[in-house]
Backbone of each chain as nested JSON, in Angstrom:
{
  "chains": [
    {"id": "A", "residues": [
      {"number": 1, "name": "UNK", "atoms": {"N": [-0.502, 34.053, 2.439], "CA": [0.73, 33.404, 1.961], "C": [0.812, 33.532, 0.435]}},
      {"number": 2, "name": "UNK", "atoms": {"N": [1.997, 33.885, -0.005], "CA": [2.103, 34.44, -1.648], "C": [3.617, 33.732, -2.191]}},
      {"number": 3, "name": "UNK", "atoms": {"N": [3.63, 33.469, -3.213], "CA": [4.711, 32.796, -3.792], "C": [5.843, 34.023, -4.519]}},
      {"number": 4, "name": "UNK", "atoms": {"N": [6.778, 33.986, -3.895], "CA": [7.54, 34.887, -4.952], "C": [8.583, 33.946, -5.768]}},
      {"number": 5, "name": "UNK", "atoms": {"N": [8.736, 33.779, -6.886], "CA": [10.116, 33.193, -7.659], "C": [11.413, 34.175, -7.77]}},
      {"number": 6, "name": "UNK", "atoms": {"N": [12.124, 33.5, -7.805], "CA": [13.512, 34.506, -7.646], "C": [14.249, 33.539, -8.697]}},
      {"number": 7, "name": "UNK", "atoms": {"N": [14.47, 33.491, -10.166], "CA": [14.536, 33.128, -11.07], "C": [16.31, 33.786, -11.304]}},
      {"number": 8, "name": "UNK", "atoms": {"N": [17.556, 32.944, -11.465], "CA": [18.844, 33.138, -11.4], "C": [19.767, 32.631, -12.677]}},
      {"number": 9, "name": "UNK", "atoms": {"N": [20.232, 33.165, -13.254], "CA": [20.941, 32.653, -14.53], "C": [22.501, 33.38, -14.862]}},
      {"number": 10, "name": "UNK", "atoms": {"N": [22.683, 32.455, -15.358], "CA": [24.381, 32.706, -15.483], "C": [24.06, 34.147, -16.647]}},
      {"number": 11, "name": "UNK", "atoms": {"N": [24.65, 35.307, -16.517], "CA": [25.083, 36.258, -17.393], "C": [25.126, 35.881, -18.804]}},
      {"number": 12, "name": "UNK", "atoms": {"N": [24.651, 36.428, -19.629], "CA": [24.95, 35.771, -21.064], "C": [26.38, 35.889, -21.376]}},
      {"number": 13, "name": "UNK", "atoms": {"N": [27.453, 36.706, -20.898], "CA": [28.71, 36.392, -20.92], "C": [29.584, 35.564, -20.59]}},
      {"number": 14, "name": "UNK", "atoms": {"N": [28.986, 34.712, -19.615], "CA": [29.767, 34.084, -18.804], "C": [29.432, 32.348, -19.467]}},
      {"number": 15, "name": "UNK", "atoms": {"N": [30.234, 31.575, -19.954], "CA": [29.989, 29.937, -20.073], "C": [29.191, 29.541, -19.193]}},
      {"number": 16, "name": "UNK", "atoms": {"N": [28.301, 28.857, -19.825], "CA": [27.206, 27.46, -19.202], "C": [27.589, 26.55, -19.838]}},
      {"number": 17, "name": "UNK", "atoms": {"N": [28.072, 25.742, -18.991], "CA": [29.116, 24.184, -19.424], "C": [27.58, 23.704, -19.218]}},
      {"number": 18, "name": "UNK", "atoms": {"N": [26.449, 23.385, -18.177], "CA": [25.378, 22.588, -17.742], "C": [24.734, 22.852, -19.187]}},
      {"number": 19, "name": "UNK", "atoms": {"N": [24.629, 23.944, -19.627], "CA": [23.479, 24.24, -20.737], "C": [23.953, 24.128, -21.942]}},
      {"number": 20, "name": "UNK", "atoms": {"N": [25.17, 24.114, -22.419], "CA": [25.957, 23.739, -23.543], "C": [26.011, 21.839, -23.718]}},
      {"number": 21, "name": "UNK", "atoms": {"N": [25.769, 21.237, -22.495], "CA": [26.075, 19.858, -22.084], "C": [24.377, 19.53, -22.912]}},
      {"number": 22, "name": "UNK", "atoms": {"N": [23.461, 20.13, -22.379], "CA": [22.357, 19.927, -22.511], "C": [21.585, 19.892, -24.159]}},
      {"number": 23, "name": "UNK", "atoms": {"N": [21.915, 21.653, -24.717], "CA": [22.339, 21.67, -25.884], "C": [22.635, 21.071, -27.337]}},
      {"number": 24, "name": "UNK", "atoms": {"N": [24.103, 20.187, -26.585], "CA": [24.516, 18.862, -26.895], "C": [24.092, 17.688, -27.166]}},
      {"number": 25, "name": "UNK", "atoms": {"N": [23.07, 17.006, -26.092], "CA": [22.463, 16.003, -26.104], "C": [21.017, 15.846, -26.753]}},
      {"number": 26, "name": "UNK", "atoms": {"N": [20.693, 17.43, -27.24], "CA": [19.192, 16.962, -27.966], "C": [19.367, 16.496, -29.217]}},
      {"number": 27, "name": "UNK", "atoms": {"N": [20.326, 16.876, -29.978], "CA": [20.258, 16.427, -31.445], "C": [20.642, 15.041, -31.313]}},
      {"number": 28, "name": "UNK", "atoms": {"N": [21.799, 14.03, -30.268], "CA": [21.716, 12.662, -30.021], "C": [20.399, 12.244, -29.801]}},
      {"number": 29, "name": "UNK", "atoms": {"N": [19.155, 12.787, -29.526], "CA": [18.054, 12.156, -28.601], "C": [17.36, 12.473, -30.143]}},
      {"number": 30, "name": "UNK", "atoms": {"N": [17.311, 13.228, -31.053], "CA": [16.575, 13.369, -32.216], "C": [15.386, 15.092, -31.994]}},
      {"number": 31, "name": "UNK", "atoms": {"N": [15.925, 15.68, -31.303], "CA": [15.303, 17.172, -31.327], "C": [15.869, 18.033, -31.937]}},
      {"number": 32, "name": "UNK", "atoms": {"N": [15.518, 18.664, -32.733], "CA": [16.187, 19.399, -33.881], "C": [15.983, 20.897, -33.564]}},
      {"number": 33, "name": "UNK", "atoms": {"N": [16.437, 21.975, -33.872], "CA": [15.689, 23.264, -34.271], "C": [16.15, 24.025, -32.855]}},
      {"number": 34, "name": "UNK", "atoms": {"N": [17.234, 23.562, -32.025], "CA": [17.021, 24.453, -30.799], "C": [18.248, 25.055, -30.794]}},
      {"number": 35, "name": "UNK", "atoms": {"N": [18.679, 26.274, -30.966], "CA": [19.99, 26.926, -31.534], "C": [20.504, 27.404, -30.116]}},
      {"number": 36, "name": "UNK", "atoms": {"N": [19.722, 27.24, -28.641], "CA": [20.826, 27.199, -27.787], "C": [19.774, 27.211, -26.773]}},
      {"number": 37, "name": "UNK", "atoms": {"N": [20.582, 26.422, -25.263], "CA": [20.248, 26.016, -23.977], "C": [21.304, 27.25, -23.049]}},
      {"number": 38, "name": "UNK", "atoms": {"N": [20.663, 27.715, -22.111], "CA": [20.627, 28.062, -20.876], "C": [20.463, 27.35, -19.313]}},
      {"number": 39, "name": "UNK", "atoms": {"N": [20.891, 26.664, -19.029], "CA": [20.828, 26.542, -17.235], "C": [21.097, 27.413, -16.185]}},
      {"number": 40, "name": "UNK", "atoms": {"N": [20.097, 27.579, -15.724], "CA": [19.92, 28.24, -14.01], "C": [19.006, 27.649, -13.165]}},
      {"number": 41, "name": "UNK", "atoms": {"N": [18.719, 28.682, -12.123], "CA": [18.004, 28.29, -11.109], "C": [16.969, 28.957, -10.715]}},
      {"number": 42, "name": "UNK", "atoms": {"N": [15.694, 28.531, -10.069], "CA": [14.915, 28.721, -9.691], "C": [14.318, 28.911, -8.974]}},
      {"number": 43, "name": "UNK", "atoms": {"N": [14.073, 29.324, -7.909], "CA": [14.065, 29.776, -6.126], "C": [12.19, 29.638, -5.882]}},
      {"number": 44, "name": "UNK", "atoms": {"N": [11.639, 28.935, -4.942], "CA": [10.056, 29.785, -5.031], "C": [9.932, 29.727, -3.033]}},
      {"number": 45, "name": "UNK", "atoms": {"N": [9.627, 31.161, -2.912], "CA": [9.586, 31.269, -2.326], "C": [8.449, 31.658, -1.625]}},
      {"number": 46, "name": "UNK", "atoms": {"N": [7.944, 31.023, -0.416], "CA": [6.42, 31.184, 0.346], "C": [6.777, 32.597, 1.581]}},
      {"number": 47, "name": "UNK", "atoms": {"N": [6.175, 33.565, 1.049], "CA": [6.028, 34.531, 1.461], "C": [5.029, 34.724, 2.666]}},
      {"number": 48, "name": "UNK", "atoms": {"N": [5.069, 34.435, 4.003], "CA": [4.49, 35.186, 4.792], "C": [3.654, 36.239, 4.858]}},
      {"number": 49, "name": "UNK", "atoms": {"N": [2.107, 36.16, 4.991], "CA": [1.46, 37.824, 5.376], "C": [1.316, 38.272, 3.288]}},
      {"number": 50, "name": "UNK", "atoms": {"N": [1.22, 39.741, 3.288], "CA": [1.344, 40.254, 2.021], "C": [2.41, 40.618, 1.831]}},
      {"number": 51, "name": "UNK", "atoms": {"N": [2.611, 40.351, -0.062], "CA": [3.831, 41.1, -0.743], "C": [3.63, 42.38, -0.886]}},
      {"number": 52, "name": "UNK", "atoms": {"N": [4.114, 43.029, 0.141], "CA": [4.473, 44.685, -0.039], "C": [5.838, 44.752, -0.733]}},
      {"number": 53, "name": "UNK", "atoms": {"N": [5.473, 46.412, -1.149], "CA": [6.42, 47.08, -1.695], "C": [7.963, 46.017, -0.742]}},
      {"number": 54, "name": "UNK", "atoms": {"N": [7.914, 46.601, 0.328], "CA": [9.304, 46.209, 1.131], "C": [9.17, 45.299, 1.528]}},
      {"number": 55, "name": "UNK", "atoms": {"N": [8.133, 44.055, 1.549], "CA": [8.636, 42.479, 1.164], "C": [9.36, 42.11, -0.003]}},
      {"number": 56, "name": "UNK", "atoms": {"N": [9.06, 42.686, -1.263], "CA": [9.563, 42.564, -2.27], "C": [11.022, 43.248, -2.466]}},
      {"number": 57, "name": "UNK", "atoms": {"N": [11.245, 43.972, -1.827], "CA": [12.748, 44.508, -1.73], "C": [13.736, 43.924, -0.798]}},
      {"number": 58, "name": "UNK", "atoms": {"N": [13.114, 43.038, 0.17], "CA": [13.593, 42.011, 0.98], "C": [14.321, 40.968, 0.116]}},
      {"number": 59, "name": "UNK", "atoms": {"N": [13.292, 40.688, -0.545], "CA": [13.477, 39.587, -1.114], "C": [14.367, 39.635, -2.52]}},
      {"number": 60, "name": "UNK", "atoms": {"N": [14.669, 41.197, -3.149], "CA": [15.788, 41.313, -3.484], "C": [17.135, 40.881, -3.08]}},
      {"number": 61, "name": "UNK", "atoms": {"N": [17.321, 42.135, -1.744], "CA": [18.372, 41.686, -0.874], "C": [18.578, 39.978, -0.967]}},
      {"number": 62, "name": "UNK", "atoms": {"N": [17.562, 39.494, -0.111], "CA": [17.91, 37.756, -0.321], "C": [18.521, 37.084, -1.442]}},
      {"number": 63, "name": "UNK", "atoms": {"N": [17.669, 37.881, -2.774], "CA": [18.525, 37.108, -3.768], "C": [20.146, 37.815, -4.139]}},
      {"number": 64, "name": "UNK", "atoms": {"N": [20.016, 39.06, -3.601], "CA": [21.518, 39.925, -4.249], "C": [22.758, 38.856, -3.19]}},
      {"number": 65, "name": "UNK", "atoms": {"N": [22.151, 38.712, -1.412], "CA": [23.121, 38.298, -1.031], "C": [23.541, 36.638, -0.601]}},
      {"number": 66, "name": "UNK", "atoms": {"N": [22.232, 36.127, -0.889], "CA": [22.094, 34.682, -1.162], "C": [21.711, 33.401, -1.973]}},
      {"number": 67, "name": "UNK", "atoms": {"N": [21.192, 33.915, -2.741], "CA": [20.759, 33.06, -3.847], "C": [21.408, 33.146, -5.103]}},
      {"number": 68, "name": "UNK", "atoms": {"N": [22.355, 34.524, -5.51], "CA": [22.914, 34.411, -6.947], "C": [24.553, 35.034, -6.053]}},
      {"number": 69, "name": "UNK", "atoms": {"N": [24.951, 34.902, -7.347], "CA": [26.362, 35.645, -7.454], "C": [26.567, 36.509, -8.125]}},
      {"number": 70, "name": "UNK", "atoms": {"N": [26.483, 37.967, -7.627], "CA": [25.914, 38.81, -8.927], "C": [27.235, 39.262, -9.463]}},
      {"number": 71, "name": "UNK", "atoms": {"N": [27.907, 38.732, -9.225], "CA": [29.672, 39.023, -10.088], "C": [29.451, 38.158, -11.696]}},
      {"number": 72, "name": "UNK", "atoms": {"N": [28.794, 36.698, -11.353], "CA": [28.435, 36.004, -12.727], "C": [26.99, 35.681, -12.953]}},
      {"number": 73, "name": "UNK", "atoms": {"N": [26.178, 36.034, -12.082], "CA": [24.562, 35.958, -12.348], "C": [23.508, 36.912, -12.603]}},
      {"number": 74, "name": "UNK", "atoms": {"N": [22.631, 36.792, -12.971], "CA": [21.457, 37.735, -12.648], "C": [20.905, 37.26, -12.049]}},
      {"number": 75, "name": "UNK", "atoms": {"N": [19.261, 37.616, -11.993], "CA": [18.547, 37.126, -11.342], "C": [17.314, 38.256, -11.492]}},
      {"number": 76, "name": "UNK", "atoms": {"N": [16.073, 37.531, -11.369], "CA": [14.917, 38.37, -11.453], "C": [13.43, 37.898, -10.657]}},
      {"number": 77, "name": "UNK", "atoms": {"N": [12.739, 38.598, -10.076], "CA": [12.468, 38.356, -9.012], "C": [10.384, 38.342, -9.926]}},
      {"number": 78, "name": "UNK", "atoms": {"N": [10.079, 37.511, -9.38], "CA": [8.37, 38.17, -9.773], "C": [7.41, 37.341, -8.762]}},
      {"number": 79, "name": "UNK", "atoms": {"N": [5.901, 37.803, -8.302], "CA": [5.125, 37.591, -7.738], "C": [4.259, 36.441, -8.49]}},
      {"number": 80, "name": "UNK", "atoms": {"N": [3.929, 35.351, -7.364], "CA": [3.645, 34.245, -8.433], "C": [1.92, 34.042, -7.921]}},
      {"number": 81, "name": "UNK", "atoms": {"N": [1.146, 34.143, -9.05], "CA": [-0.383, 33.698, -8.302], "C": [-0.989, 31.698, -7.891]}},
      {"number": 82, "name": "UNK", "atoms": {"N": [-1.847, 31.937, -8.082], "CA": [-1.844, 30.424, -7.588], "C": [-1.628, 29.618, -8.854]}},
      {"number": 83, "name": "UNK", "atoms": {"N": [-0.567, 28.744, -8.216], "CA": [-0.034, 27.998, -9.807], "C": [-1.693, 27.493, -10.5]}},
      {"number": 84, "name": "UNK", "atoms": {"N": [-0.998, 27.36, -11.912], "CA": [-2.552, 26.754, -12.698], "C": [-1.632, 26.635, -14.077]}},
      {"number": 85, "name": "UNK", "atoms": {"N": [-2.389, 25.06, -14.643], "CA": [-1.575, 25.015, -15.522], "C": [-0.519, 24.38, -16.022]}},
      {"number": 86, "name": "UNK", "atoms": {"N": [-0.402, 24.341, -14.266], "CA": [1.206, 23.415, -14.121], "C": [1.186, 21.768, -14.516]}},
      {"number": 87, "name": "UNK", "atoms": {"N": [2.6, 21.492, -15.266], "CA": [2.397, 20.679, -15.907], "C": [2.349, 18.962, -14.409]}},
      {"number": 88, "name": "UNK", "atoms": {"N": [1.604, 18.403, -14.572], "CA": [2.32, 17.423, -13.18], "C": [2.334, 16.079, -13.774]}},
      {"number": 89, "name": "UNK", "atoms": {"N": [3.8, 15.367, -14.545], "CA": [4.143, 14.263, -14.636], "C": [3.383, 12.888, -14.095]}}
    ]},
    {"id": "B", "residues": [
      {"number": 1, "name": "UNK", "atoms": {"N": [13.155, 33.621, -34.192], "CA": [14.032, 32.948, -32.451], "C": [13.164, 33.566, -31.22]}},
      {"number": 2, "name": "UNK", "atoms": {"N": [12.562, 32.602, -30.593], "CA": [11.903, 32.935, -29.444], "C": [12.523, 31.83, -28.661]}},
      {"number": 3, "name": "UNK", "atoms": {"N": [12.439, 32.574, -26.925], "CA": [12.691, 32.068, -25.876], "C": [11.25, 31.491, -25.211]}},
      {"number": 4, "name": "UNK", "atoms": {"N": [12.002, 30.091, -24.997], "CA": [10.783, 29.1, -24.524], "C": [11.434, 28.887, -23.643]}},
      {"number": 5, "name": "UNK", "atoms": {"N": [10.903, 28.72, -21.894], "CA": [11.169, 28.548, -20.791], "C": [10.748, 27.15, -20.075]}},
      {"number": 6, "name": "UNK", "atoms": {"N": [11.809, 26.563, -19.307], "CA": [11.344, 25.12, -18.896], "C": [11.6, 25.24, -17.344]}},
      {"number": 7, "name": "UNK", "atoms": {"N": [10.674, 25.315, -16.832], "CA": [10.884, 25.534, -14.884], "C": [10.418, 23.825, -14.516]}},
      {"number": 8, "name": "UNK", "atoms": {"N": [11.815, 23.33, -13.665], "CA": [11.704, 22.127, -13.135], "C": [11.561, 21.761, -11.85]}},
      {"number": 9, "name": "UNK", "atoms": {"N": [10.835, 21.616, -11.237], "CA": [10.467, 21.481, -9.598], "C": [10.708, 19.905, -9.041]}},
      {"number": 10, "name": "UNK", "atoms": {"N": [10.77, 19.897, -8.001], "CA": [11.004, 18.677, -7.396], "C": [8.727, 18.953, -7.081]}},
      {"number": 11, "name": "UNK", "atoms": {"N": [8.889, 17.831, -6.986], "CA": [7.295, 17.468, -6.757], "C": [7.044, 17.808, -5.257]}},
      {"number": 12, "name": "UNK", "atoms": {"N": [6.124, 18.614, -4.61], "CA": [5.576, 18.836, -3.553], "C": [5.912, 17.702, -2.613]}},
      {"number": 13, "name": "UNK", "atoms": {"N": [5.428, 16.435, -2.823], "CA": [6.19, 15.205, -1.343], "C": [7.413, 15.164, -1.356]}},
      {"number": 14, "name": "UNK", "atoms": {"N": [8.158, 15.451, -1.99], "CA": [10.085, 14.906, -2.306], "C": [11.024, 16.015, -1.586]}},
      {"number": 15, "name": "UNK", "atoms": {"N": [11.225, 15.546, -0.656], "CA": [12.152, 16.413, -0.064], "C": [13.103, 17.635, -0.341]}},
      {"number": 16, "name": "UNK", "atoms": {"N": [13.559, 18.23, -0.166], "CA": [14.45, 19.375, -0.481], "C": [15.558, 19.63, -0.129]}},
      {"number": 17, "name": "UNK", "atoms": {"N": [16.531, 18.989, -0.007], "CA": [17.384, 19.55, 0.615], "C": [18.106, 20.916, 0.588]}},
      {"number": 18, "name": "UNK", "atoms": {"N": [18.207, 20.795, -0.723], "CA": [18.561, 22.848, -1.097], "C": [18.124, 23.522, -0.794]}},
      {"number": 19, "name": "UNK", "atoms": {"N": [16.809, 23.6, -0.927], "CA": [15.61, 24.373, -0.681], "C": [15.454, 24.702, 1.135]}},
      {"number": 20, "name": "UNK", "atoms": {"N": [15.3, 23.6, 1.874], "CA": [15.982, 23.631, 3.092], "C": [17.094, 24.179, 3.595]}},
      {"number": 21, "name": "UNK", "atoms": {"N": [18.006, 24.001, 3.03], "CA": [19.54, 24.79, 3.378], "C": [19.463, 26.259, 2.979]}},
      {"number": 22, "name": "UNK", "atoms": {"N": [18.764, 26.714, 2.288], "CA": [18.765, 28.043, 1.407], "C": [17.768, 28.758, 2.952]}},
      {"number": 23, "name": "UNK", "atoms": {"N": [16.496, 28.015, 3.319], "CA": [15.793, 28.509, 4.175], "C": [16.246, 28.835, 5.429]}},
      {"number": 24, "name": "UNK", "atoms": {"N": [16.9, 27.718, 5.923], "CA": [17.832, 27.396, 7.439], "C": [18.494, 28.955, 6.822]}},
      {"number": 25, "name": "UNK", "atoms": {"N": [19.281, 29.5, 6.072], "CA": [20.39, 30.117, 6.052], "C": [19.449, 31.772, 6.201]}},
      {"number": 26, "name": "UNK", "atoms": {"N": [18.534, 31.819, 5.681], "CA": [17.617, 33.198, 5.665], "C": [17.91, 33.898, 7.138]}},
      {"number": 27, "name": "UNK", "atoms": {"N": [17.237, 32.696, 8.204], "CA": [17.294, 33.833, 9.353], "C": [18.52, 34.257, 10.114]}},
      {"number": 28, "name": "UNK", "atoms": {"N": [19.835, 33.037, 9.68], "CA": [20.947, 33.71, 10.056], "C": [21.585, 35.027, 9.553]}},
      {"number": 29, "name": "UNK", "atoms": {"N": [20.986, 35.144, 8.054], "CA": [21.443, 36.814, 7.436], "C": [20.72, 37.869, 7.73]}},
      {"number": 30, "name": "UNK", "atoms": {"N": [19.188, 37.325, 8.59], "CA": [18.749, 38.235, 9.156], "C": [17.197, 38.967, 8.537]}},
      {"number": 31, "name": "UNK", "atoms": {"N": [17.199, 37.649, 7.542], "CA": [15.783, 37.696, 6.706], "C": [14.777, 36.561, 7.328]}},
      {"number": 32, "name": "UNK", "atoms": {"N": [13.62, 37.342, 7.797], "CA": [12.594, 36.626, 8.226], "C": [11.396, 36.897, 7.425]}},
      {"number": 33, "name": "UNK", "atoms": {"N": [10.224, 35.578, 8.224], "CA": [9.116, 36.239, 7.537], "C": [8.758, 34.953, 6.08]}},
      {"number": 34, "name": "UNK", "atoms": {"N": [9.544, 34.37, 5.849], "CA": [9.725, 33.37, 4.464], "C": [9.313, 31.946, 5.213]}},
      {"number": 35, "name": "UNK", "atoms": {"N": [8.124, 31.025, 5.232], "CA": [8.049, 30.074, 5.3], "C": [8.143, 28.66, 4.82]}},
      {"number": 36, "name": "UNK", "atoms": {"N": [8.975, 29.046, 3.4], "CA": [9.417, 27.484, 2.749], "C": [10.445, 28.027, 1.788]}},
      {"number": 37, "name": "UNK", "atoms": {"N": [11.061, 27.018, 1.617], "CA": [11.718, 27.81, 0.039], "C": [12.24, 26.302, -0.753]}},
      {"number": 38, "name": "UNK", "atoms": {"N": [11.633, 26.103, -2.069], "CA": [12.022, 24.761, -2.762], "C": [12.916, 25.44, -3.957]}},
      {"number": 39, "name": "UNK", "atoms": {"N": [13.678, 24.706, -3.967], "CA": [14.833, 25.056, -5.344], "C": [14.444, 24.315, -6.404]}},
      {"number": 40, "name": "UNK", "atoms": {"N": [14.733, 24.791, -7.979], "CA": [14.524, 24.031, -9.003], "C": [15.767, 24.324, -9.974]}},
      {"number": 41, "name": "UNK", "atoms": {"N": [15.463, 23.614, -11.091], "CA": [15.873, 24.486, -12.301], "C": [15.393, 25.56, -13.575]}},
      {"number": 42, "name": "UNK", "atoms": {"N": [15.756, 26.072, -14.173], "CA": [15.461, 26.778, -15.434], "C": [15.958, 26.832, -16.27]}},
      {"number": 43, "name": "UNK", "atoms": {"N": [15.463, 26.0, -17.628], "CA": [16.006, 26.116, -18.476], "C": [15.449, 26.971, -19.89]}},
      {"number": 44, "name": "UNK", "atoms": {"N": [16.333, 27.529, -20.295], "CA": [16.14, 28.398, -21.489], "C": [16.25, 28.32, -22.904]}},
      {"number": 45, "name": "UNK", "atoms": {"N": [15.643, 27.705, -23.309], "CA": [15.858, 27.317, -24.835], "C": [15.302, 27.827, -26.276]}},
      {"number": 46, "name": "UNK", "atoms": {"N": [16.453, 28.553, -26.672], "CA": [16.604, 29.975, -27.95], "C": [15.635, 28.701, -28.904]}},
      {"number": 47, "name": "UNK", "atoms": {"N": [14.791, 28.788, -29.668], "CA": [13.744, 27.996, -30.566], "C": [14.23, 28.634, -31.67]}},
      {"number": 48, "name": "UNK", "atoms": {"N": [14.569, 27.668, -32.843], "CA": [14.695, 28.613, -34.657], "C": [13.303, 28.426, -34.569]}},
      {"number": 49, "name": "UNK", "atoms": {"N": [12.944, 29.611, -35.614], "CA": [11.413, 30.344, -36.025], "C": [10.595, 30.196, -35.388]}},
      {"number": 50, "name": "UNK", "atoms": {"N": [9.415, 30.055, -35.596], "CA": [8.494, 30.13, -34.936], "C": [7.954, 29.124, -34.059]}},
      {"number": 51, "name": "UNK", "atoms": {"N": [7.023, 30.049, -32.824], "CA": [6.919, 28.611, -31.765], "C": [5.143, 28.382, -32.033]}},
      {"number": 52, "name": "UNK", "atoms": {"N": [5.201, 27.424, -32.89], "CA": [4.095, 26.822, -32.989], "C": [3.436, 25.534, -32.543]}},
      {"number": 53, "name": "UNK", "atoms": {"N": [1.844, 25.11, -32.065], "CA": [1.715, 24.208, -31.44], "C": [2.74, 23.261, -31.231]}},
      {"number": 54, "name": "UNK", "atoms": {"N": [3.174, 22.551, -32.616], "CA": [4.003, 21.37, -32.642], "C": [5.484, 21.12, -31.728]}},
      {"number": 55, "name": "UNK", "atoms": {"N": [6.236, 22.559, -32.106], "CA": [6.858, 22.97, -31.563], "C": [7.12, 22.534, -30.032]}},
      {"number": 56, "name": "UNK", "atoms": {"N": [6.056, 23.426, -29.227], "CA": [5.286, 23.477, -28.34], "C": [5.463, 22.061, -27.695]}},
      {"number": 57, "name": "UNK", "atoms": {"N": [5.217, 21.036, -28.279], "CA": [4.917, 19.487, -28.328], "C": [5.809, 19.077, -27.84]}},
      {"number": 58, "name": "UNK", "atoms": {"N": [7.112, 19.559, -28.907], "CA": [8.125, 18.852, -28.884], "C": [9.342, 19.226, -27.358]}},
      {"number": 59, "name": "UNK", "atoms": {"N": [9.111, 20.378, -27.246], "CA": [9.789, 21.149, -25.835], "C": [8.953, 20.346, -24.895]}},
      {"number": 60, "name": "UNK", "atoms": {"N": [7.941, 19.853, -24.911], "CA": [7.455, 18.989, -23.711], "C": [8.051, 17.532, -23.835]}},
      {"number": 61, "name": "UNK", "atoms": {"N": [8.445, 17.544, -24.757], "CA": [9.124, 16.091, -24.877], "C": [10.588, 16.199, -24.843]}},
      {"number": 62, "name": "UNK", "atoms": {"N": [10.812, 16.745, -25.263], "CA": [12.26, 17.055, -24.097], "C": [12.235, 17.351, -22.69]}},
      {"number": 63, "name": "UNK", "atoms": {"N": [11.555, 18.218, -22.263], "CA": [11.527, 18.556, -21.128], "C": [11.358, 17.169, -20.288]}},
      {"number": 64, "name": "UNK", "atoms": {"N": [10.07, 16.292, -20.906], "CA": [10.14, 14.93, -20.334], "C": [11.518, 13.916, -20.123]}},
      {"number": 65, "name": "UNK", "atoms": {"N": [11.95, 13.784, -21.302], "CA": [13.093, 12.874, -21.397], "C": [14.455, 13.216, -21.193]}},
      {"number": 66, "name": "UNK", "atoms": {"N": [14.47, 14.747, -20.902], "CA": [15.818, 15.065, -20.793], "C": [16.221, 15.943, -19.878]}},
      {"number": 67, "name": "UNK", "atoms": {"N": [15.319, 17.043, -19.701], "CA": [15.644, 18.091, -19.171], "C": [14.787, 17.607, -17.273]}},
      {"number": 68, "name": "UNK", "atoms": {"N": [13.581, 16.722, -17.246], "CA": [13.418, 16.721, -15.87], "C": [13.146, 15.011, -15.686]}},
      {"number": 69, "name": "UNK", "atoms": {"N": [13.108, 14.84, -14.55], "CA": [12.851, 13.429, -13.793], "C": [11.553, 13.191, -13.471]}},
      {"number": 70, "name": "UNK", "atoms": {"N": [10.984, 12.95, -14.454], "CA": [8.68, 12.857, -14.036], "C": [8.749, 11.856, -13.164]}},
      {"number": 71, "name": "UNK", "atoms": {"N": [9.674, 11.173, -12.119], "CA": [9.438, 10.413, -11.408], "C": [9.559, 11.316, -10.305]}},
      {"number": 72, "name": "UNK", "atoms": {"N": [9.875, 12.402, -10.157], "CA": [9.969, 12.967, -8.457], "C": [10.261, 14.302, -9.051]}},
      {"number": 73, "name": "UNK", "atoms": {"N": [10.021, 14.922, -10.5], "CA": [10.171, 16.267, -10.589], "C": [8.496, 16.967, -11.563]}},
      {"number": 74, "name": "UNK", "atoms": {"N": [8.428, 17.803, -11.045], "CA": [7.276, 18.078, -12.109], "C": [8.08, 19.016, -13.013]}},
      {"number": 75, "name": "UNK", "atoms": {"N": [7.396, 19.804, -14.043], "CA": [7.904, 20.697, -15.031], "C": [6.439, 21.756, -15.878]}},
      {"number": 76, "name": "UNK", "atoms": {"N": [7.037, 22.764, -15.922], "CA": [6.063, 24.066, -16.96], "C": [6.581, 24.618, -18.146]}},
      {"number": 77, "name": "UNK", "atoms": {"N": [6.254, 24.451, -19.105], "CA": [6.535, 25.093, -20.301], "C": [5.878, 26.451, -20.225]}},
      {"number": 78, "name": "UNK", "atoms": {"N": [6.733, 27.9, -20.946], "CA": [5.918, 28.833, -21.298], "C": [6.811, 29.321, -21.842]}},
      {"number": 79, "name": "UNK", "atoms": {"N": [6.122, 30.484, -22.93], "CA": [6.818, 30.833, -24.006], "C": [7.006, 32.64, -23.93]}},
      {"number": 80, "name": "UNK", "atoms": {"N": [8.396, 32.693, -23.618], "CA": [8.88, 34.117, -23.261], "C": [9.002, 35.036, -23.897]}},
      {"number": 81, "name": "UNK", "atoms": {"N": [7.996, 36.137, -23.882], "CA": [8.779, 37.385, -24.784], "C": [9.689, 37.849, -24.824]}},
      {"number": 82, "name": "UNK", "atoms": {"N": [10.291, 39.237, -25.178], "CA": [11.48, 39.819, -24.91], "C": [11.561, 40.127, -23.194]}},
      {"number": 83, "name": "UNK", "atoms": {"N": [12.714, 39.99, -23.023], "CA": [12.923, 40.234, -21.538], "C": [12.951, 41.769, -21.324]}},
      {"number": 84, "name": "UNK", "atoms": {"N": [12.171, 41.66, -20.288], "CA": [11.718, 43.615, -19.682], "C": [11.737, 43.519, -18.63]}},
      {"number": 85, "name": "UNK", "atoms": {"N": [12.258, 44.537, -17.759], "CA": [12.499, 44.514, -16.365], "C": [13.599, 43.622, -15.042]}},
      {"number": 86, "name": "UNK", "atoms": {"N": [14.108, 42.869, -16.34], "CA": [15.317, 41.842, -15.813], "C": [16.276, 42.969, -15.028]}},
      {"number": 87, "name": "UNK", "atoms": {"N": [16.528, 42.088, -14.102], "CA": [17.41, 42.63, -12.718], "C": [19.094, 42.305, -13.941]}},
      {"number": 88, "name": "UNK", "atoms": {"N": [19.585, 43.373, -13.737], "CA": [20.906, 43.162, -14.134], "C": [21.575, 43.727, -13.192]}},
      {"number": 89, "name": "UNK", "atoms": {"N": [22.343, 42.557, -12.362], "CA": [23.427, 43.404, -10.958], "C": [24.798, 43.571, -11.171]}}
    ]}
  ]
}
């Protein structure tokens, strides 16, 4: 079992009202120095068996025809090892 | 200007509903083989100059107070090079 992320973001052309909103609210909260926010999404996905070549092209498809909108998104796909690191609140 | 990355997860016990609906929907398009799928966010935040420890500090403290819910979300900081290999569709 293998983790793939399928990592989705609005086009740099296209408005992010969520990430402009966000943006917005750090200099009210007192964070200085951040000249711009992005919002998207994040997909992780538990992969069955091994990531082959054509699991990983599967899992394109998945994201080309379900997870983004590739008229206003990207999206980029990578193989994830065993988390470490991770921050846990 | 470097890109510092904020990936926000719902915490392993906390339900999913997206993440669920995204999965339910896989084998109707005819993609199998995927045994979970949890949704998050990503956020992207352009840093003026350099990203140094403090820096560093301070993106976790946002990330705490603004950007995720440490009551039912966890969160990862990491600090992005230039983007290579990004899917552009």
């Amino acid at each position: 079992m293998a983790r793939v992320v399928v990592d989705v973001m609005l086009k740099p052309e296209i408005l992010d009202p969520q990430g402009k909103a966000v943006h917005g609210a750090l200099p009210r909260l007192g964070f200085e120095g951040i000249a711009d926010v992005r919002q998207g999404k994040r997909f992780e996905l538990q992969v069955e068996g091994e990531v082959t070549e054509a699991r990983l092209a599967e899992v394109h498809r998945m994201a080309e025809t379900l997870l983004s909108n590739p008229v206003i998104e990207d999206f980029e796909v990578h193989v994830e090892g065993v988390a470490s690191g991770k921050h846990r609140a």
